[in-house]
C-alpha positions as a printed Julia matrix, in Angstrom:
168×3 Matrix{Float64}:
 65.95  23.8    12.57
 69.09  23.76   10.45
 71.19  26.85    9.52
 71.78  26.56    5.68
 74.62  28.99    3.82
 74.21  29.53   -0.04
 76.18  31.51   -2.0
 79.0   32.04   -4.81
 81.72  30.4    -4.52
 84.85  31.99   -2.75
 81.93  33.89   -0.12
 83.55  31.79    2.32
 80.07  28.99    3.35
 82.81  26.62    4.89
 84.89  29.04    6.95
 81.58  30.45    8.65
 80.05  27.38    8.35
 82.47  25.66   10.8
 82.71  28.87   12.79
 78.78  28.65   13.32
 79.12  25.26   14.57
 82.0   25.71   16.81
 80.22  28.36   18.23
 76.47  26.84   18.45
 77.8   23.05   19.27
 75.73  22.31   15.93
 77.39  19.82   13.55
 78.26  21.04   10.35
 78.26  19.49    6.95
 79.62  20.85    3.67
 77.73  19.39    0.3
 80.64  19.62   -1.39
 82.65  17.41    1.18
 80.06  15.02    1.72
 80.19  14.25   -2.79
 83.49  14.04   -2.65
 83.89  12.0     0.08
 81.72   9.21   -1.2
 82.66   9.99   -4.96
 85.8   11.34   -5.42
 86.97  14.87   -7.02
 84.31  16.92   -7.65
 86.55  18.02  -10.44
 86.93  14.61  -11.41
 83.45  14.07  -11.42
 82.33  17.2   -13.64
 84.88  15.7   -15.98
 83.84  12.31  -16.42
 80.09  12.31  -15.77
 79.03  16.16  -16.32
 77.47  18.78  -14.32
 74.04  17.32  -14.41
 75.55  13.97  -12.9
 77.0   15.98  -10.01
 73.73  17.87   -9.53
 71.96  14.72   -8.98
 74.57  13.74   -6.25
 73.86  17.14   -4.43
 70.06  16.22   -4.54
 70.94  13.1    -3.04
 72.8   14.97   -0.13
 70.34  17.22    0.05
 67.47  14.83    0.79
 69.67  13.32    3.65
 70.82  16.3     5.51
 67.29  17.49    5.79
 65.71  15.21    6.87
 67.94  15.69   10.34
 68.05  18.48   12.45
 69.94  21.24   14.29
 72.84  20.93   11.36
 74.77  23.76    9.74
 75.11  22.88    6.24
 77.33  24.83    3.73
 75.95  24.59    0.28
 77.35  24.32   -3.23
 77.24  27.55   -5.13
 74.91  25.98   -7.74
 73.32  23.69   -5.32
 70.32  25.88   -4.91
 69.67  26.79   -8.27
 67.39  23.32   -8.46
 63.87  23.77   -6.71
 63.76  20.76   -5.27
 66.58  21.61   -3.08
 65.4   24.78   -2.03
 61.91  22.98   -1.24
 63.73  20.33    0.8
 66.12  22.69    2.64
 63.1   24.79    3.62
 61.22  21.93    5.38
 63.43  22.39    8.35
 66.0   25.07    7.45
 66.16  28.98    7.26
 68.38  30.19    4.1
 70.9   32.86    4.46
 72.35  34.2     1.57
 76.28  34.92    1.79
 76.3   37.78   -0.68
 79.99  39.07   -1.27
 81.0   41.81   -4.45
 82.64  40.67   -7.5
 86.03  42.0    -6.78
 85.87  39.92   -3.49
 84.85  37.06   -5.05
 87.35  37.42   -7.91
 90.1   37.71   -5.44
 88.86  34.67   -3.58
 88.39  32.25   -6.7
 91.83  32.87   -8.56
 93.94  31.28   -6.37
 91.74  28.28   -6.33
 92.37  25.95   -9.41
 89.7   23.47   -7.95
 86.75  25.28   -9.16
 85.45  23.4   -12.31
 83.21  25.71  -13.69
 86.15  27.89  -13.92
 88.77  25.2   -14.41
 90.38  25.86  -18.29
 88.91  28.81  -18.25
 91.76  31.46  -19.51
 88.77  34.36  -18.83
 87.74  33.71  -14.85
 86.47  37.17  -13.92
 84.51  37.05  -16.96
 82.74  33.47  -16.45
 82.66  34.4   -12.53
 80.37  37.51  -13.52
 78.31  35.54  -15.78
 77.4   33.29  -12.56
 76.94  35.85  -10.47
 74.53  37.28  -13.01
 72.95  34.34  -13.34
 72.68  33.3    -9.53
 72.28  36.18   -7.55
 68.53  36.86   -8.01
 68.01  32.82   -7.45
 70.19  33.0    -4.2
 67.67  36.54   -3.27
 64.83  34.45   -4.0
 65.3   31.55   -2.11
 66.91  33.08    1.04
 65.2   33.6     3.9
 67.66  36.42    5.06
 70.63  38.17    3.24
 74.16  38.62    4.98
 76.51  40.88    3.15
 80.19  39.64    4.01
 82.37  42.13    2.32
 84.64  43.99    4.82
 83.36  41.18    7.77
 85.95  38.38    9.64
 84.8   35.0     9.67
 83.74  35.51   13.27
 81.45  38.57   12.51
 79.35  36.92   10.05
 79.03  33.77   11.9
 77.88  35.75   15.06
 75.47  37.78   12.48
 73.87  34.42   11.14
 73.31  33.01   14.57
 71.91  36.11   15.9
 69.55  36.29   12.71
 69.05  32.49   13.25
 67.82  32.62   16.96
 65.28  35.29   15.44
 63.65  32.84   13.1
């Protein structure tokens, strides 16, 4: 069984993500890492090919890493949002949903000029509300549990996950 993370961006998938594996001996992957690492800047390639172009590279990912087992894999933020993933993560995964407050988020994301759906974006708590509008009920939907990170250290919510994960 894999452990996969969803959630905004700036909840913090790849710090626990690691943690989780340091501490389970798991291997880890990040979606994001593994795009980039075969096709460049995710920046770059929002710019030059579009969103729907880098969705289709996260589908691709996604039909790899689940197909293998006992992984921790850190999602996306938007990487969920397409069924198919969800339906492919859930074949041998349990979802937990990283769910942080906007001001946490907010404070995460502005110091990160990487993000492209808020890159040239002069208004970034506004746009970052509008996805966490729009994502949040997906992200209840689809998870199979619901870890609230606000006020946690990396190490408490990786020890929550894996106790939550050994339950499953």
């Amino acid at each position: 069984m894999n452990i996969v993370l969803c959630g905004m961006m700036g909840v913090g998938k790849s710090s626990v993500g690691i943690r989780i594996a340091e501490k389970t001996g798991r291997r880890w992957y990040d979606t994001d890492i593994v795009i980039s690492d075969r096709h460049g800047r995710i920046s770059d390639i929002f710019e030059y090919y579009g969103e729907a172009h880098f969705r289709a590279l996260e589908t691709e990912v996604v039909k790899e890493l689940a197909k293998m087992d006992g992984l921790v894999i850190s999602t996306g933020g938007g990487l969920v949002l397409k069924y198919e993933n969800n339906e492919l993560l859930k074949e041998n995964g349990k979802i937990f949903f990283m769910r942080a407050s906007f001001e946490t988020l907010l404070t995460r994301v502005r110091a990160d000029e990487t993000r492209p759906l808020l890159k040239n974006n002069g208004k970034i708590a506004e746009k970052l509300g509008q996805l966490l509008g729009e994502r949040t009920p997906v992200y209840e939907a689809v998870a199979d549990r619901i870890v609230d990170t606000d006020g946690k250290t990396v190490d408490e919510i990786a020890d929550e996950i894996i106790r939550l994960a050994e339950m499953a």
